[in-house]
ZADORO-49615 format. One record per residue: chain; z negated, y negated, x negated of N, C-alpha, C, CB in turn. Coordinates in pm, whole numbers, always signed. Glycine has a CB too. Example, Ala and Ser with C-alpha at 12.3 -4.5 7.8 and 13.67 -1.06 7.14 Angstrom:
// ZADORO-49615
REC   c     n_up   n_north   n_east    ca_up   ca_north   ca_east     c_up   c_north   c_east    cb_up   cb_north   cb_east
REC   A     -780      +569    -1319     -780       +450     -1230     -780      +330    -1320     -905       +447     -1131
REC   A     -708      +225    -1285     -714       +106     -1367     -787        -3    -1290     -572        +60     -1408
***
This chain:
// ZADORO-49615
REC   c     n_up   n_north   n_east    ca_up   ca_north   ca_east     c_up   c_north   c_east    cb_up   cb_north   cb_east
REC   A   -12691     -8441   -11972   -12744      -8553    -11900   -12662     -8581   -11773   -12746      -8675    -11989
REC   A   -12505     -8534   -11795   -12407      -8560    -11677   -12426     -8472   -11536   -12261      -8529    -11734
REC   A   -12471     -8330   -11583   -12551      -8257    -11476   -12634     -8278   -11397   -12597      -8190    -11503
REC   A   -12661     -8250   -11259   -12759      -8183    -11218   -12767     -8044   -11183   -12790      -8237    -11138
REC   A   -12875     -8030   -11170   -12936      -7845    -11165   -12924     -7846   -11033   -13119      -7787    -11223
REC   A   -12973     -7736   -10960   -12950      -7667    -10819   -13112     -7774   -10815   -12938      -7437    -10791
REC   A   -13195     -7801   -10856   -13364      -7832    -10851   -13324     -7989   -10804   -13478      -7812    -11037
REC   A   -13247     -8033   -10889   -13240      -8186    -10907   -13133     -8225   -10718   -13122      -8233    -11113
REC   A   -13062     -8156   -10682   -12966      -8156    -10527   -13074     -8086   -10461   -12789      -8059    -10513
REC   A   -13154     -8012   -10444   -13265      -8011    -10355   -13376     -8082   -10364   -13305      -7908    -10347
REC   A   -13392     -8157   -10455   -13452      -8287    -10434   -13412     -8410   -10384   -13483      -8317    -10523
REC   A   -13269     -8417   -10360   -13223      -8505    -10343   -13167     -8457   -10198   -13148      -8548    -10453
REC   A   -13150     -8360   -10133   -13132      -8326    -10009   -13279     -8335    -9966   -13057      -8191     -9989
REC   A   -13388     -8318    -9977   -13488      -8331     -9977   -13496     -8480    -9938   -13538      -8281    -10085
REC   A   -13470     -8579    -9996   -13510      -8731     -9994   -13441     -8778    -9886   -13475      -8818    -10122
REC   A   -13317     -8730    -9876   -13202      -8774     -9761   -13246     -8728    -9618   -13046      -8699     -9793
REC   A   -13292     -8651    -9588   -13374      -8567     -9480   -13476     -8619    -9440   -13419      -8445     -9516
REC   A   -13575     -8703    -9517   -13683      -8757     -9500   -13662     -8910    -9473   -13762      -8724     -9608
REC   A   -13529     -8956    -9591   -13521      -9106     -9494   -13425     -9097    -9352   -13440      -9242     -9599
REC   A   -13341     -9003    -9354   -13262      -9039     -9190   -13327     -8929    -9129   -13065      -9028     -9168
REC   A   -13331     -8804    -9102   -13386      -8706     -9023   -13266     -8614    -9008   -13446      -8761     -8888
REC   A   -13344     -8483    -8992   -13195      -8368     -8946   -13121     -8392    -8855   -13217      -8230     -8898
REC   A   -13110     -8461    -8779   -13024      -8504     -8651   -12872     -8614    -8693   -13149      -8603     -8537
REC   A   -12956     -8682    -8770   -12874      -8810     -8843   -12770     -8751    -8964   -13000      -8929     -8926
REC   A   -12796     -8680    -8925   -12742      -8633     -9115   -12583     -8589    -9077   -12855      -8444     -9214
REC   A   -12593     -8504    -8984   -12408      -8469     -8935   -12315     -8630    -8894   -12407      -8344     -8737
REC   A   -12391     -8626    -8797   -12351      -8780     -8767   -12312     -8927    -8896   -12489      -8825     -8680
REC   A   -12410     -8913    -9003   -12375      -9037     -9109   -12282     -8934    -9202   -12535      -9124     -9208
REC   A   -12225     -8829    -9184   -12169      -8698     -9241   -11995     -8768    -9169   -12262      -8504     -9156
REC   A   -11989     -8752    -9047   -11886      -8753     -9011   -11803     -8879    -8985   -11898      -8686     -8929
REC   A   -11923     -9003    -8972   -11881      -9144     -9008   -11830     -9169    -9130   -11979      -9230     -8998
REC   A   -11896     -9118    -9238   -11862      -9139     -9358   -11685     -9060    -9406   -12000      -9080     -9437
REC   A   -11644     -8939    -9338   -11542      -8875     -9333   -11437     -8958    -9277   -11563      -8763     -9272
REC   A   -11466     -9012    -9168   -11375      -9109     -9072   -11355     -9237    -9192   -11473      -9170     -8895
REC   A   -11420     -9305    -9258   -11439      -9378     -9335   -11344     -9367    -9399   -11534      -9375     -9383
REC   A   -11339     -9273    -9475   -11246      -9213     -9605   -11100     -9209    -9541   -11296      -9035     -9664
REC   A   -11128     -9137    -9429   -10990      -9146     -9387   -10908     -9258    -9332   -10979      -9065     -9307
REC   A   -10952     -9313    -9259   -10933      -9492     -9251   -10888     -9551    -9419   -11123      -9582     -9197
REC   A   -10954     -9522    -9481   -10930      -9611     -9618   -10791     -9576    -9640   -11030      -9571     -9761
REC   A   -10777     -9435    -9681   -10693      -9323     -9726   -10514     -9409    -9627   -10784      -9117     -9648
REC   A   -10568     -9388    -9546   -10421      -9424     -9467   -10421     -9580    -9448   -10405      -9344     -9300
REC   A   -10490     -9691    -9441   -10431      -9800     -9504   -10375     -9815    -9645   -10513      -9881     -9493
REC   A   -10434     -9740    -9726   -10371      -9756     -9897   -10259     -9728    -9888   -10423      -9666    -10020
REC   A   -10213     -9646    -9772   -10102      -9558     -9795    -9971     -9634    -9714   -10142      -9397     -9736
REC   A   -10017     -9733    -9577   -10000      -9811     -9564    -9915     -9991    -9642   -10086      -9772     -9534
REC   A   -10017     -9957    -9694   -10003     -10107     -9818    -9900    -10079    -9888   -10132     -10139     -9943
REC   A    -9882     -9979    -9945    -9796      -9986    -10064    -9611     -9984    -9963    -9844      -9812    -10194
REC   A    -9557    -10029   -10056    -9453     -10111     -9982    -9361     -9934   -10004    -9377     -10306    -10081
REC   A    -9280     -9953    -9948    -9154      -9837     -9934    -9062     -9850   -10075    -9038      -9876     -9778
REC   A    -8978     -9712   -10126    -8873      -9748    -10252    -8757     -9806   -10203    -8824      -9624    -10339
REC   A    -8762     -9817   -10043    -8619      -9907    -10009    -8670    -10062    -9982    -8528      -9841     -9848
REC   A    -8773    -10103    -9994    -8836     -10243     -9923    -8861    -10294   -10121    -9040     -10213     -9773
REC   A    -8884    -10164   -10225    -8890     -10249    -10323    -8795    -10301   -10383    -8944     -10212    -10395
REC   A    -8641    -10224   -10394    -8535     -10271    -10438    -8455    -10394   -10344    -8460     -10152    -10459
REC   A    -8485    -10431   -10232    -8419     -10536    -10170    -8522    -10662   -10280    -8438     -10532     -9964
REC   A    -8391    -10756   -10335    -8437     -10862    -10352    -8364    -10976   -10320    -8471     -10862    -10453
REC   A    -8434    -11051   -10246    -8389     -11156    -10166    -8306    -11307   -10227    -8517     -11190    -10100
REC   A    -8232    -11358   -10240    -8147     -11412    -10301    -8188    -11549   -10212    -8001     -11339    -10303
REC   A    -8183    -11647   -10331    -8259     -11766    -10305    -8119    -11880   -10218    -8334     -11833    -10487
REC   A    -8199    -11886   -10089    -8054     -11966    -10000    -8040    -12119   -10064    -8088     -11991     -9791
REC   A    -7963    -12142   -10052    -7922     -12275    -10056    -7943    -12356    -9936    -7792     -12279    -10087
REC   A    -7949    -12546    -9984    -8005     -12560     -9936    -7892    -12657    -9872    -8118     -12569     -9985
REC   A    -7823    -12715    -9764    -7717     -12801     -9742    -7741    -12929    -9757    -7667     -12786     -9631
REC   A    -7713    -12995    -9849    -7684     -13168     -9816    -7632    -13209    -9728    -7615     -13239     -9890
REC   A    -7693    -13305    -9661    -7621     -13391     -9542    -7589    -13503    -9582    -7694     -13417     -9422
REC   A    -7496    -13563    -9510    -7480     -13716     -9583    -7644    -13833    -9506    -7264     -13802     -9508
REC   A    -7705    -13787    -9432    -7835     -13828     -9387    -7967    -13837    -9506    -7868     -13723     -9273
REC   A    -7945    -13736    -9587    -8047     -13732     -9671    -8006    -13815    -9804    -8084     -13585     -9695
REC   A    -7859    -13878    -9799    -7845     -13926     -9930    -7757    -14079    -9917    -7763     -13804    -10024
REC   A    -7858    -14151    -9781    -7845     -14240     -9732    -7905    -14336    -9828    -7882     -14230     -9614
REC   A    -7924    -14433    -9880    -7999     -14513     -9982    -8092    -14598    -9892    -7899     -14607    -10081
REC   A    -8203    -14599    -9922    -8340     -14708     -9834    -8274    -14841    -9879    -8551     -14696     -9908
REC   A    -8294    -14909    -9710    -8249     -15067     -9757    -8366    -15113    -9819    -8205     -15180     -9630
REC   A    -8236    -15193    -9879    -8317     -15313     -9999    -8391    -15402    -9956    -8231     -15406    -10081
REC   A    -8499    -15447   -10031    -8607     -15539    -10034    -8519    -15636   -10021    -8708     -15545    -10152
REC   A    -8582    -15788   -10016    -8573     -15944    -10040    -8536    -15921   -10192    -8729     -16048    -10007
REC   A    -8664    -15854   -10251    -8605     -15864    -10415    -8525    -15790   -10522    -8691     -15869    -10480
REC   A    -8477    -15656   -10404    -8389     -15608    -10470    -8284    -15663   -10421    -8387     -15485    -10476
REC   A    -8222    -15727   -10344    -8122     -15747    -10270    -8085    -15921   -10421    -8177     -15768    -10049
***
């Protein structure tokens, strides 16, 4: 069932011919190649480097100022 025969790809080259035309066919042939290859080299792209995966970045600290640990003046009713 996973097959096709040589009958079943000339039917189907057959169908492809009739919806774009012999002219179209190299052309949606070589877009589709460019395609692949575009894909191919962003994936390859994406994936990060084995020296970019072992850097791990160490969480900075953060400085207290004596500004941030000023106390809000008091109300009427806290006062």
């Amino acid at each position: 069932m996973g097959s096709f025969s040589t009958s079943h790809w000339l039917i189907v080259l057959a169908i492809v011919v009739l919806l774009f035309g012999a002219k179209k066919i190299p052309e949606l042939a070589k877009g589709l190649g460019q395609g692949i290859k575009n894909f191919k080299k962003e994936m390859k792209d994406d994936q990060p480097d084995e020296s970019e995966a072992k850097i791990v970045e160490t969480p900075k600290q953060v400085e207290t100022s004596t500004a941030a640990s000023v106390e809000a003046p008091k109300t009427p009713t806290q006062a």
